[in-house]
py3Dmol code that shows the C-alpha trace and the ligand (Angstrom):
import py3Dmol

protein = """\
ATOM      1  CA  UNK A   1     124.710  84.021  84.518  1.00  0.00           C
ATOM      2  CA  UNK A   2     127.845  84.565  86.689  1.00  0.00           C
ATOM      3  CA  UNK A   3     126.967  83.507  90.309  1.00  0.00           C
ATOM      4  CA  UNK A   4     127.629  86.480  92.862  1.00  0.00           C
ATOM      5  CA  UNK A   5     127.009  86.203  96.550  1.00  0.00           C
ATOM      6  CA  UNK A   6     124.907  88.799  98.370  1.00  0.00           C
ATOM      7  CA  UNK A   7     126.128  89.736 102.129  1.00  0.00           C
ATOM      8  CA  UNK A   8     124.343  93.376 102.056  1.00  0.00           C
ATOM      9  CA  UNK A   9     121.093  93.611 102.717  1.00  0.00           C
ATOM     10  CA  UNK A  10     118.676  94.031  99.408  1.00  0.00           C
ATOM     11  CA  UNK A  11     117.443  97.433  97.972  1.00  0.00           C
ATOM     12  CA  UNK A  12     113.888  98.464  99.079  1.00  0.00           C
ATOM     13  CA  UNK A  13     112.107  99.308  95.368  1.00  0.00           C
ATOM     14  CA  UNK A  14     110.316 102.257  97.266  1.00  0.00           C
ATOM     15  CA  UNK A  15     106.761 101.874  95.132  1.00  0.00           C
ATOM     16  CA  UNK A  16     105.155 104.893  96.857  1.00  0.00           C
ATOM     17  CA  UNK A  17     107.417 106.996  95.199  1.00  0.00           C
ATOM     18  CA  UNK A  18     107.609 105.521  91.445  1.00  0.00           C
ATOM     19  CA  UNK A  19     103.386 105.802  91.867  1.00  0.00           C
ATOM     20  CA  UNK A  20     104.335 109.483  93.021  1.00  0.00           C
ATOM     21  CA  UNK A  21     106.607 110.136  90.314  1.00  0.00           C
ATOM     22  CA  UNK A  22     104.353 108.520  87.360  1.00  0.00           C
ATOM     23  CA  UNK A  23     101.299 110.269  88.474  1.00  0.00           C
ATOM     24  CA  UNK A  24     102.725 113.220  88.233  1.00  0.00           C
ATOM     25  CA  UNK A  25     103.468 112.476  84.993  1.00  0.00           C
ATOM     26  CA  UNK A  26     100.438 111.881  83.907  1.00  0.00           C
ATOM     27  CA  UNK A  27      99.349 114.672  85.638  1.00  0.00           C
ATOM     28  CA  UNK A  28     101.208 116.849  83.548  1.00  0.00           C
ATOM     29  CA  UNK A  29     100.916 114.854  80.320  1.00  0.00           C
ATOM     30  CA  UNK A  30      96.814 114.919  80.687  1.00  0.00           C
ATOM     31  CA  UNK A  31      96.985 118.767  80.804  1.00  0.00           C
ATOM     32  CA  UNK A  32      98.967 118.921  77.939  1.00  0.00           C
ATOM     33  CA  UNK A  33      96.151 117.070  76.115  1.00  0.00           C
ATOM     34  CA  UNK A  34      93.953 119.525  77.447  1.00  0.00           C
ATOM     35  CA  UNK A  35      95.365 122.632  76.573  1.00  0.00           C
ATOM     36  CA  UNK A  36      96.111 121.374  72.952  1.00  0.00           C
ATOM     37  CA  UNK A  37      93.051 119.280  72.165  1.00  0.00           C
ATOM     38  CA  UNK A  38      90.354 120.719  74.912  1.00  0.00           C
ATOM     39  CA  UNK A  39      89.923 116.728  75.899  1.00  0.00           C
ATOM     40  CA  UNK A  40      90.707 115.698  79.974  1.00  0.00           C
ATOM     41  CA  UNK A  41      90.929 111.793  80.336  1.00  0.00           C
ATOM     42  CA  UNK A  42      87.624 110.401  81.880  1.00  0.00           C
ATOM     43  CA  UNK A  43      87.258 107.024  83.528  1.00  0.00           C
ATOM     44  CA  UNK A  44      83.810 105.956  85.002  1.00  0.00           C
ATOM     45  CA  UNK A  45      83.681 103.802  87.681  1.00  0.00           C
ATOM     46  CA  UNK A  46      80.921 100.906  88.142  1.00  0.00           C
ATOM     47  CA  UNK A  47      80.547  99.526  91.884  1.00  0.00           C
ATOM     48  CA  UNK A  48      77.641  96.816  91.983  1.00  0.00           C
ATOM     49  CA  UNK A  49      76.788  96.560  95.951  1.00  0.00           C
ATOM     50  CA  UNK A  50      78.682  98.024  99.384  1.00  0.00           C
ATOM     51  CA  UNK A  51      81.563  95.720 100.102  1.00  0.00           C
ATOM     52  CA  UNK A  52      83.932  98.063 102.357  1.00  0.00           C
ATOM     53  CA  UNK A  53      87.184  97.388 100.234  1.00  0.00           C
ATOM     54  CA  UNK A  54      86.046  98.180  97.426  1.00  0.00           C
ATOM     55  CA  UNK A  55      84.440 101.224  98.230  1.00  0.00           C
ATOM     56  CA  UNK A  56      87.851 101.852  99.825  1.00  0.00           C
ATOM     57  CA  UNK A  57      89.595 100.995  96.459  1.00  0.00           C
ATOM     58  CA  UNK A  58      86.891 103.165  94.599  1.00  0.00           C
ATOM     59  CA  UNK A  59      87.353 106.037  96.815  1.00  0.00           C
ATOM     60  CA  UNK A  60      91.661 105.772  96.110  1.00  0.00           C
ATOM     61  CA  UNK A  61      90.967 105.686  92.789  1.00  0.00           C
ATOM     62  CA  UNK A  62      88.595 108.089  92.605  1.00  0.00           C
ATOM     63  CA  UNK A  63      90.771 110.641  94.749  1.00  0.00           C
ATOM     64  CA  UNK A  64      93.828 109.655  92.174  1.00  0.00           C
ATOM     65  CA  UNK A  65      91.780 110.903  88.982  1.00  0.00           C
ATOM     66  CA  UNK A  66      90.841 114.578  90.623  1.00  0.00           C
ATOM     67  CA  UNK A  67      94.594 114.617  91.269  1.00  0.00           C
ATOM     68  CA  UNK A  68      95.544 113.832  88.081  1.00  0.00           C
ATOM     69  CA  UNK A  69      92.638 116.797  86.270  1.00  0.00           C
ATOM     70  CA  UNK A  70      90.853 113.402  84.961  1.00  0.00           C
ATOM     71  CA  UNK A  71      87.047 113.255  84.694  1.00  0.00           C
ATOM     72  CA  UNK A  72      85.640 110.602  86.825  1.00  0.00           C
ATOM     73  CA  UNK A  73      81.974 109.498  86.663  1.00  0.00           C
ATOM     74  CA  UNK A  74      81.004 107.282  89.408  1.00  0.00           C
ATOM     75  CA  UNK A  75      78.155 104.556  89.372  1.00  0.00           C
ATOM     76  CA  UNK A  76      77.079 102.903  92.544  1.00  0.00           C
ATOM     77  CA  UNK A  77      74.226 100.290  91.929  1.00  0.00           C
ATOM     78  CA  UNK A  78      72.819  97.955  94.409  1.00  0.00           C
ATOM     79  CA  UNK A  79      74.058  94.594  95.374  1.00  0.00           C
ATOM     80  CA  UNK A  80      70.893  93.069  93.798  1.00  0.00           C
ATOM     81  CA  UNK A  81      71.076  94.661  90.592  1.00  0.00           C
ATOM     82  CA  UNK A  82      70.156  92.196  87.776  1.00  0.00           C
ATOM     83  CA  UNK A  83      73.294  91.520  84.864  1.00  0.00           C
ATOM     84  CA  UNK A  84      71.087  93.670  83.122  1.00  0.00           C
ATOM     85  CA  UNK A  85      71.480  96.680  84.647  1.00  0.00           C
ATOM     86  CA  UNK A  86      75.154  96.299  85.362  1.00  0.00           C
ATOM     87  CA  UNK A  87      75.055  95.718  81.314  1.00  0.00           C
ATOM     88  CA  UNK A  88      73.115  98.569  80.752  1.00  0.00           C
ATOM     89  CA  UNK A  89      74.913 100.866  82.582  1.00  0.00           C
ATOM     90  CA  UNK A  90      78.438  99.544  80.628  1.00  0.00           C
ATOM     91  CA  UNK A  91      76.532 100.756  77.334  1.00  0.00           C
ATOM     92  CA  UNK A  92      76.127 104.030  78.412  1.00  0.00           C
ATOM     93  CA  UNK A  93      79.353 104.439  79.489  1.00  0.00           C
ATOM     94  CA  UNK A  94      80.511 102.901  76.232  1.00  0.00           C
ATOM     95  CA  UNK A  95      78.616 105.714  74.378  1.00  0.00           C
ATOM     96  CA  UNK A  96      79.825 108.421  76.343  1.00  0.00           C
ATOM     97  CA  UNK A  97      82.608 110.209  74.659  1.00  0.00           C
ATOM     98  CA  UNK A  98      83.870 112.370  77.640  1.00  0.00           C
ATOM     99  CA  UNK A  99      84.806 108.867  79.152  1.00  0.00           C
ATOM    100  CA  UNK A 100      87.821 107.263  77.731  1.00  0.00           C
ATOM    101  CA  UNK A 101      88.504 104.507  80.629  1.00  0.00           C
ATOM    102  CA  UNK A 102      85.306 102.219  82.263  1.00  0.00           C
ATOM    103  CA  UNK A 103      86.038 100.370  85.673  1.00  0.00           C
ATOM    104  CA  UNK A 104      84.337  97.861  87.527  1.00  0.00           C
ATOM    105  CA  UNK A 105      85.196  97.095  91.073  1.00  0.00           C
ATOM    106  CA  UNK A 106      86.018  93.505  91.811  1.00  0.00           C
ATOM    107  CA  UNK A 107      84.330  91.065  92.773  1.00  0.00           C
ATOM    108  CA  UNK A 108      81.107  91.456  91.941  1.00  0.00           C
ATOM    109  CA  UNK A 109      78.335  90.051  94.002  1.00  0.00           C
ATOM    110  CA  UNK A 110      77.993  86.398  93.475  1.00  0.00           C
ATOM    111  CA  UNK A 111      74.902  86.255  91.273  1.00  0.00           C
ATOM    112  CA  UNK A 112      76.305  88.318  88.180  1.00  0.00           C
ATOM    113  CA  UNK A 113      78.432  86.599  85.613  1.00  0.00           C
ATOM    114  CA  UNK A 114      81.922  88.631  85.568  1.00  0.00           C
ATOM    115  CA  UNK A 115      82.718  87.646  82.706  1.00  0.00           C
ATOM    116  CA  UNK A 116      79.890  88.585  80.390  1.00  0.00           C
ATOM    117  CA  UNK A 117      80.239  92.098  82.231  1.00  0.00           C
ATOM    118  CA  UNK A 118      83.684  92.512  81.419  1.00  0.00           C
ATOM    119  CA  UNK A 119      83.409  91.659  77.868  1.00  0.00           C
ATOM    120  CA  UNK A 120      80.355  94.210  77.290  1.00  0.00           C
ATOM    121  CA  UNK A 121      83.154  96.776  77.724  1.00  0.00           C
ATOM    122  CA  UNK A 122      84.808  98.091  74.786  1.00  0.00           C
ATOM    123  CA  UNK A 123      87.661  97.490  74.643  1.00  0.00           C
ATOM    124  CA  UNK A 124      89.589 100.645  73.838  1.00  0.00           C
ATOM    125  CA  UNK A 125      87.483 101.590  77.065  1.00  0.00           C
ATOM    126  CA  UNK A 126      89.470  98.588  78.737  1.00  0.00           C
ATOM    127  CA  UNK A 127      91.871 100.353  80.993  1.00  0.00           C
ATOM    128  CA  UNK A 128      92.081  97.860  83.776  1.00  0.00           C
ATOM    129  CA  UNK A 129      92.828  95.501  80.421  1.00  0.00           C
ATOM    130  CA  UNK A 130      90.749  91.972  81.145  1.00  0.00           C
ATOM    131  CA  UNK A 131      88.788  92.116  77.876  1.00  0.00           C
ATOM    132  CA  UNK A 132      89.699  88.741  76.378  1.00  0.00           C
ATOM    133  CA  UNK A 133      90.248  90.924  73.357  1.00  0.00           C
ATOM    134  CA  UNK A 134      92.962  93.131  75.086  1.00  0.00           C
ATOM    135  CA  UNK A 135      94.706  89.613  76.585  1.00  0.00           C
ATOM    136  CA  UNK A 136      94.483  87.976  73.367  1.00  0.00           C
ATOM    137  CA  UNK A 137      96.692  90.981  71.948  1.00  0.00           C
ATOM    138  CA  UNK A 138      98.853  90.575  75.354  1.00  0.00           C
ATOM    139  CA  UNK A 139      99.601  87.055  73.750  1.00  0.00           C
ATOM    140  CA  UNK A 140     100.343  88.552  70.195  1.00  0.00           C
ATOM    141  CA  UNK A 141     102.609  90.898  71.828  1.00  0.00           C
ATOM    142  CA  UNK A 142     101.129  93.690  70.847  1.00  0.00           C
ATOM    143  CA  UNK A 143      99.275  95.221  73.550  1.00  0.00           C
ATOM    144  CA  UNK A 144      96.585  97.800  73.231  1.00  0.00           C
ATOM    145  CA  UNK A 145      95.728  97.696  77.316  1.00  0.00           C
ATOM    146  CA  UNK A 146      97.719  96.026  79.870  1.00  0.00           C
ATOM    147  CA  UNK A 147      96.753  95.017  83.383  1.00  0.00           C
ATOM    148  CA  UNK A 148      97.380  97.248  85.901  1.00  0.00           C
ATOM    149  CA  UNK A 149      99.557  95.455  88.494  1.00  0.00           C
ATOM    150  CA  UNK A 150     101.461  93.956  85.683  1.00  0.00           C
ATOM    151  CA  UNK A 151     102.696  96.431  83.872  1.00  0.00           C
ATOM    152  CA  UNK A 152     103.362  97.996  87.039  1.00  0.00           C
ATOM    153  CA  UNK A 153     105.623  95.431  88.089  1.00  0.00           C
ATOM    154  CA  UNK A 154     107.487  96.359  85.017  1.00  0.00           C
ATOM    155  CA  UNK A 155     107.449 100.197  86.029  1.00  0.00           C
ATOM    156  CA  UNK A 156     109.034  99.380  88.730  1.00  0.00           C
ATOM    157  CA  UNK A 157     111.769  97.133  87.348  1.00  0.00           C
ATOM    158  CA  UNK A 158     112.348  99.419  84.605  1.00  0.00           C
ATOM    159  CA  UNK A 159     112.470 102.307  86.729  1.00  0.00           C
ATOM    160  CA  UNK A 160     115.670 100.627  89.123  1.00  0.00           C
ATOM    161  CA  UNK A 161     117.227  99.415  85.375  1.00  0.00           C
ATOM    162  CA  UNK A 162     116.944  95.612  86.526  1.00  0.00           C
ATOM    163  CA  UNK A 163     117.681  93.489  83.682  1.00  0.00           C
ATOM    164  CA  UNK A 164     114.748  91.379  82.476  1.00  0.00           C
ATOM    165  CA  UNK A 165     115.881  90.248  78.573  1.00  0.00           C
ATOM    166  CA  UNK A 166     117.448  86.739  78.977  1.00  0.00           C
ATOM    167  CA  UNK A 167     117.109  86.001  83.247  1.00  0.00           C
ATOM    168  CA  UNK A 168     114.863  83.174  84.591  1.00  0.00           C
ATOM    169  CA  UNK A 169     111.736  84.814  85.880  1.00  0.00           C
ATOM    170  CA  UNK A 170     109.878  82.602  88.509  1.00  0.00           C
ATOM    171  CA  UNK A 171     105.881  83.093  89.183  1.00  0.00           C
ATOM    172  CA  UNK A 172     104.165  81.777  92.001  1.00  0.00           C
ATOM    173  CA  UNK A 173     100.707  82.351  91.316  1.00  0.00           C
ATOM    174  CA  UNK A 174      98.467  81.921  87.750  1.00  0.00           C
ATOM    175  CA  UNK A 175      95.633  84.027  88.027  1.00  0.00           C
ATOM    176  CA  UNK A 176      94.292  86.168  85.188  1.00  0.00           C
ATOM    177  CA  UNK A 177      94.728  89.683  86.495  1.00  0.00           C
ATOM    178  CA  UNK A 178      98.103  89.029  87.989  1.00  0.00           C
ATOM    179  CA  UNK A 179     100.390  85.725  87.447  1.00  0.00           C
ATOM    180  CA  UNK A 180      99.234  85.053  83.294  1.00  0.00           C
ATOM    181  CA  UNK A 181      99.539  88.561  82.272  1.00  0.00           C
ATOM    182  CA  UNK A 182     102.736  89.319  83.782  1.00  0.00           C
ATOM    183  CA  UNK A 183     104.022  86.169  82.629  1.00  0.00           C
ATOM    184  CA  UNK A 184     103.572  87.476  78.619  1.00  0.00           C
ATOM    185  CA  UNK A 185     104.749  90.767  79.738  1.00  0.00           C
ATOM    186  CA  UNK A 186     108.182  88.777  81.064  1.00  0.00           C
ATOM    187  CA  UNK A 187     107.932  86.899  77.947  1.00  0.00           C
ATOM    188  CA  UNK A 188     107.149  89.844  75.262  1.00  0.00           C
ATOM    189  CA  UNK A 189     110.708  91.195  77.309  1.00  0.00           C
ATOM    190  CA  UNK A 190     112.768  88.152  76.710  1.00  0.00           C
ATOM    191  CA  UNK A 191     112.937  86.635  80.422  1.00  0.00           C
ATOM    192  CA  UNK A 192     112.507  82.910  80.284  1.00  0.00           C
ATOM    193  CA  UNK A 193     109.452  82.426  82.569  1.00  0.00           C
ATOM    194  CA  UNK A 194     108.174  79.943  85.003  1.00  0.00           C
ATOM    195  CA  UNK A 195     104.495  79.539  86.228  1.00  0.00           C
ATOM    196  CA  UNK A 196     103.847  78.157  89.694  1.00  0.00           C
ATOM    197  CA  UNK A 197     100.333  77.354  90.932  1.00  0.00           C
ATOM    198  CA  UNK A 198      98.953  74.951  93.770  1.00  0.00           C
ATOM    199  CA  UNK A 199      99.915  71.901  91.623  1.00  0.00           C
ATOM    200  CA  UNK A 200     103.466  72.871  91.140  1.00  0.00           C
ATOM    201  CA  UNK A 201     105.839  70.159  92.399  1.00  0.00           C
ATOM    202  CA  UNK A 202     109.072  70.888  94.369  1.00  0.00           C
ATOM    203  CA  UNK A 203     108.360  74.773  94.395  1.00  0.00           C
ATOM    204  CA  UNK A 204     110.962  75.948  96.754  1.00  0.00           C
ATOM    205  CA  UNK A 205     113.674  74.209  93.931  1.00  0.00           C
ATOM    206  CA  UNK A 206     112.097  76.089  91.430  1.00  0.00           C
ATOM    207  CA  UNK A 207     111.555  79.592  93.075  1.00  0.00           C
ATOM    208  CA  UNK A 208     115.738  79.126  94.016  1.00  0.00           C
ATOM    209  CA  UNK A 209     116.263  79.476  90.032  1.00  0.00           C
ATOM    210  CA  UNK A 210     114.805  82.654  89.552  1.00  0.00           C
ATOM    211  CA  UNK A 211     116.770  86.130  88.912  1.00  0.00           C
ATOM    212  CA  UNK A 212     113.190  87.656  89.359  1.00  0.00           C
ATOM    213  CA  UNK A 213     111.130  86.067  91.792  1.00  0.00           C
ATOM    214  CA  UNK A 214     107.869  87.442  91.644  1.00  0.00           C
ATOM    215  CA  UNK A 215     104.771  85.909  94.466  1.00  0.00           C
ATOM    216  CA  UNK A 216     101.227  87.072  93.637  1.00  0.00           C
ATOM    217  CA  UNK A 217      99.668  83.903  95.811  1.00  0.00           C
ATOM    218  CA  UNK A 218      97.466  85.506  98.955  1.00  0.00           C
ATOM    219  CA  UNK A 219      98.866  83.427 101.060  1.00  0.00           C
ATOM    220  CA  UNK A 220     101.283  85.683 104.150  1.00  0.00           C
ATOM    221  CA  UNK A 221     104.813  85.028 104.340  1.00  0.00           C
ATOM    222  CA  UNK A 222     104.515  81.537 102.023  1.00  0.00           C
ATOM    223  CA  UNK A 223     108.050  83.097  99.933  1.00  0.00           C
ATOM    224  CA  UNK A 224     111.027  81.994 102.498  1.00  0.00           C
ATOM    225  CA  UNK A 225     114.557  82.959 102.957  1.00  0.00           C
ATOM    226  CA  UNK A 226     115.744  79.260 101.692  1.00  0.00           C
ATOM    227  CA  UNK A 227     113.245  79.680  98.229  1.00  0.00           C
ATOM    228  CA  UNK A 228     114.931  82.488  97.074  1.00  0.00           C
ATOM    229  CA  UNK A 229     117.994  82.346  95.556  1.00  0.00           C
ATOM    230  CA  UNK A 230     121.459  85.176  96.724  1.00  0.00           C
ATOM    231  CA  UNK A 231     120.498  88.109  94.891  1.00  0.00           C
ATOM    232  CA  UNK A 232     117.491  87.544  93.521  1.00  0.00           C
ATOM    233  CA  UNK A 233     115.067  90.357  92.843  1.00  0.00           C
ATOM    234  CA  UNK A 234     111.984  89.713  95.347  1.00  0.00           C
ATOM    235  CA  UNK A 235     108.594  91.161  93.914  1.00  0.00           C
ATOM    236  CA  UNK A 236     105.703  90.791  96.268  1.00  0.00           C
ATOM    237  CA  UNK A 237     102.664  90.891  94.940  1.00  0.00           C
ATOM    238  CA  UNK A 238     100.343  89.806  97.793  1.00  0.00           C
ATOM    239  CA  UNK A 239      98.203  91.795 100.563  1.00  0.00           C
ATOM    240  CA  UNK A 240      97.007  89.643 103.216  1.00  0.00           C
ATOM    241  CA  UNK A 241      95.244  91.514 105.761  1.00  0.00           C
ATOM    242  CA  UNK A 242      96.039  89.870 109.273  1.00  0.00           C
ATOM    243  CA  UNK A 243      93.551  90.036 112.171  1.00  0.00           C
ATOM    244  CA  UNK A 244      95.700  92.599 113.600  1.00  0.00           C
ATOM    245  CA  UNK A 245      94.534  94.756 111.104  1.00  0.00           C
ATOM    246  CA  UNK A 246      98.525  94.927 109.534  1.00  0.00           C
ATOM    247  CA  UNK A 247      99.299  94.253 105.816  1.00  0.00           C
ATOM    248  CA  UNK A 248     101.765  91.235 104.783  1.00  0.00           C
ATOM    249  CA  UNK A 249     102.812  90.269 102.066  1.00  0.00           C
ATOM    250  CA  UNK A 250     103.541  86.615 100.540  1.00  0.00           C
ATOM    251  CA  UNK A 251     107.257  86.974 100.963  1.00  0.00           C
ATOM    252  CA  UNK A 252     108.380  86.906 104.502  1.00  0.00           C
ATOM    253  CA  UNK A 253     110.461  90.501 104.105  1.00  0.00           C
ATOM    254  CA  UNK A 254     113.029  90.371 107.143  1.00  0.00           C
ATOM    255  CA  UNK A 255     114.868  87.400 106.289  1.00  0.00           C
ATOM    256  CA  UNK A 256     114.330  87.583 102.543  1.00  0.00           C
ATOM    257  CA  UNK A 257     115.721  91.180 102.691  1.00  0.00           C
ATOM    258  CA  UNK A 258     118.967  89.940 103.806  1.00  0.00           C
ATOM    259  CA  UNK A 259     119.489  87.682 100.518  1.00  0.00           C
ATOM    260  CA  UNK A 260     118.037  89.914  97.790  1.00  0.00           C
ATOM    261  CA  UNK A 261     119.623  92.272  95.699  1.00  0.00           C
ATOM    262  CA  UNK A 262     115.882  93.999  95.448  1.00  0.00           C
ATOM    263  CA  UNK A 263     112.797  93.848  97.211  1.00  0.00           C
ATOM    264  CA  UNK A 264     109.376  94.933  97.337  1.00  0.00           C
ATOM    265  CA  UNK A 265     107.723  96.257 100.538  1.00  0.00           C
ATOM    266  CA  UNK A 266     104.135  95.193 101.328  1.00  0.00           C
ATOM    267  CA  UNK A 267     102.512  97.922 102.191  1.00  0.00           C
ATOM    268  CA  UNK A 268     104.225 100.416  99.887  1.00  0.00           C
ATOM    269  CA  UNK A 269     105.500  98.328  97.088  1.00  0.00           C
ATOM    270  CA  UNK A 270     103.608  96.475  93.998  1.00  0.00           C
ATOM    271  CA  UNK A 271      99.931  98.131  95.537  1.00  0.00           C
ATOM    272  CA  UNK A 272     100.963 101.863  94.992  1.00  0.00           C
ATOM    273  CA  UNK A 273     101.656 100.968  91.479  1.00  0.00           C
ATOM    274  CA  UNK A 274      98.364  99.489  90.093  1.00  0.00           C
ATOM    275  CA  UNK A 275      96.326 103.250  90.563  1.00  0.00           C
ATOM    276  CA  UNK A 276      99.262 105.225  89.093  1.00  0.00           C
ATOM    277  CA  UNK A 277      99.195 102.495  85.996  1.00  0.00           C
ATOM    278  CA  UNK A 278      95.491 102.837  85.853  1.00  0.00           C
ATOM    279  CA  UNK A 279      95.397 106.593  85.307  1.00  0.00           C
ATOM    280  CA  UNK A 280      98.588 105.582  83.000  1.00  0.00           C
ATOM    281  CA  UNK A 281      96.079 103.671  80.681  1.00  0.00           C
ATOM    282  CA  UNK A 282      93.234 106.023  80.626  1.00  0.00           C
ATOM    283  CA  UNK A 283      95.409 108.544  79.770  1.00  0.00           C
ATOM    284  CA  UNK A 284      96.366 106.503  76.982  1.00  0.00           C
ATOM    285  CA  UNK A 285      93.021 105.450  76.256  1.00  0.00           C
ATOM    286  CA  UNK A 286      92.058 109.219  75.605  1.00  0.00           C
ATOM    287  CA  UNK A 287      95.107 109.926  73.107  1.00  0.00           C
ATOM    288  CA  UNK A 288      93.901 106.913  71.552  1.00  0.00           C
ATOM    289  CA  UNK A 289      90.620 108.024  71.228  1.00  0.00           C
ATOM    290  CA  UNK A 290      91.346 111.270  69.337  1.00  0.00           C
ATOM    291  CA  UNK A 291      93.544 109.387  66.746  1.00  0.00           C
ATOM    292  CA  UNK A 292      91.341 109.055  63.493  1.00  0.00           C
ATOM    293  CA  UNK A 293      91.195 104.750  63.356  1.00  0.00           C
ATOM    294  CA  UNK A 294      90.318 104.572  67.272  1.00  0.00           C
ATOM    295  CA  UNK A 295      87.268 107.102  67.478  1.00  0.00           C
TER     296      UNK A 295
END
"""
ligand_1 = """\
48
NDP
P 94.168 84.405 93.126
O 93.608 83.849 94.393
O 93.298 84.640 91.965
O 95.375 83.470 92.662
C 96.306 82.962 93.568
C 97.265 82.078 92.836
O 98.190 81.566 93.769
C 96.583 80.868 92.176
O 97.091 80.689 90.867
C 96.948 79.695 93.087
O 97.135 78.477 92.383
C 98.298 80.151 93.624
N 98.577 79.540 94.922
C 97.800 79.581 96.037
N 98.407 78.889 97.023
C 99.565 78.415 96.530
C 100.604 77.620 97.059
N 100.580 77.182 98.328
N 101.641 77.288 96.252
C 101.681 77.736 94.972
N 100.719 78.499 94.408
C 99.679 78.826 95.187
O 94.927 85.748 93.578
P 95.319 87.080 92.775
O 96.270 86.780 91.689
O 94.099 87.862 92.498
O 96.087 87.848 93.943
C 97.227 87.292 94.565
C 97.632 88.209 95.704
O 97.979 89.480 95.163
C 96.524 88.485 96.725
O 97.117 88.651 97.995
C 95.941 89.807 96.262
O 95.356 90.532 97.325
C 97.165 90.492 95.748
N 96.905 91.498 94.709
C 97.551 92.675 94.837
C 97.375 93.650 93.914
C 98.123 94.919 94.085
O 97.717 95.938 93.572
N 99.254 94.906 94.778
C 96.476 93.502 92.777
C 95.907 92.172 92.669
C 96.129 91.222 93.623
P 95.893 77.700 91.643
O 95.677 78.453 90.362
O 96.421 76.333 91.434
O 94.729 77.793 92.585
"""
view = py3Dmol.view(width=600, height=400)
view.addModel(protein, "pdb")
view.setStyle({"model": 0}, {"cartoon": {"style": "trace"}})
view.addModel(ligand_1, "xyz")
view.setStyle({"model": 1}, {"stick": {}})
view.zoomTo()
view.show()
């Protein structure tokens, strides 16, 4: 790729207002569905315990699906419930046909195994898209559900018609919901990727060779002006809440701003985007659900 020098100050990808736009969307696509088939998208909820942010995070998402004319069924069992009753509660929902999407709020209290809870979900009834089953077709490249902040990371590339087929995509961070994912997503699009984690040697030469630099790490500010190459596009995945109370991200945005083409705000970038995408995938979920082979 053609080196070009960047004296202009980056592009803000305004996330607030792609989440706007694509819940409206859905908005409008999910009472289309209802008018012709009599079916509104449901999603129940599951939150085991009272941790504040996620009953914050519930109570967003919540407020999103009664925006969008969704059903939402809402399950709030104590912080000592047994795996058992968290599983039990997954059946139902399972069984329940008004409910195309199931949830649960993350993390869950220490003594519960997540992982047997997330695999008890179906996984057409997926929508946040961690069932193994829904990863494993991630890797096939043939995805049924996709991860929320993933795919929309993608939204928001797609949405500003940034390139992705054939440029070096760069990945600080491996975890399952966020870095792996998006990593097969890049991949499934043609970008040649790069995974960074804590072991990653010389990081700041590898984070200079990315056309997409993308930092989903936790850690504030760790993404400096001299890691990122002129004119790379800056995604910031990370919200680190400071004692302040303010939001940061993992990219330090003033001086990084003046050496991207694009860039992602923290608050009011990546974040906006994972609740629009999640109403995106149960809307999905309930077309799915009405075609013959996906009942
Ligand atoms: P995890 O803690 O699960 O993963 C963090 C990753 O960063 C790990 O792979 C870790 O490496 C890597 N890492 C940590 N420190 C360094 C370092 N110094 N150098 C290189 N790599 C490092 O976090 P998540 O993926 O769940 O979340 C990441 C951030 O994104 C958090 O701030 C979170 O709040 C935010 N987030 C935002 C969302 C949104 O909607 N905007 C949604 C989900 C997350 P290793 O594997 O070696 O430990």
């Amino acid at each position: 790729m053609e080196e070009e020098f960047y004296c202009a100050m980056a592009v803000i990808i305004d996330g607030k207002k792609i989440a706007q736009d694509i819940r409206q969307e859905v908005k409008e696509e999910a009472t289309r569905l209802r008018v012709k088939t009599g079916t509104a998208p449901g999603l129940g909820v599951i939150l085991v315990g009272d941790d504040p942010a996620s009953k914050i995070y519930l109570r967003h998402k919540e407020n999103a699906c009664k925006d969008a004319g969704f059903l939402s069924r809402e399950f709030r069992l104590p912080r000592d419930s047994s795996e058992n009753e968290v599983l039990a509660t997954i059946q139902e929902l399972n069984h329940d046909e008004s409910i195309h999407g199931i949830l649960v709020q993350l993390p869950l209290p220490r003594h519960l195994n997540t992982a047997n809870i997330i695999e008890a979900i179906a996984p057409q009834k997926d929508v946040d898209g961690f069932h193994p089953y829904n990863l494993g077709r991630l890797f096939t490249g043939n995805p049924y559900h996709m991860a929320c902040t993933p795919i929309g990371i993608l939204e928001l590339l797609d949405r500003h018609a940034i390139a992705i087929e054939g440029r070096d995509a760069v990945i600080v961070g491996r975890s399952t919901i966020v870095g792996k994912p998006l990593a097969l997503l890049l991949l499934n699009r043609h970008a040649t990727v790069t995974i960074c984690h804590t072991r990653t040697r010389h990081l700041p030469e590898i984070t200079k060779r990315a056309d997409i630099l993308i930092a989903a790490v936790g850690k504030p500010e760790m993404i400096s002006a001299d890691m990122v190459r002129d004119g790379a596009v800056v995604i910031d995945v990370g919200i680190n809440r400071m004692e302040d109370g303010r939001l940061i991200g993992d990219v330090a945005f003033s001086e990084v701003l003046e050496k991207a083409s694009y860039i992602t705000p923290v608050p009011g970038g990546v974040g906006p985007m994972t609740i629009a995408m999640l109403l995106a995938n149960t809307l999905n979920a309930a077309v799915l659900s009405l075609e013959p082979l996906n009942p």
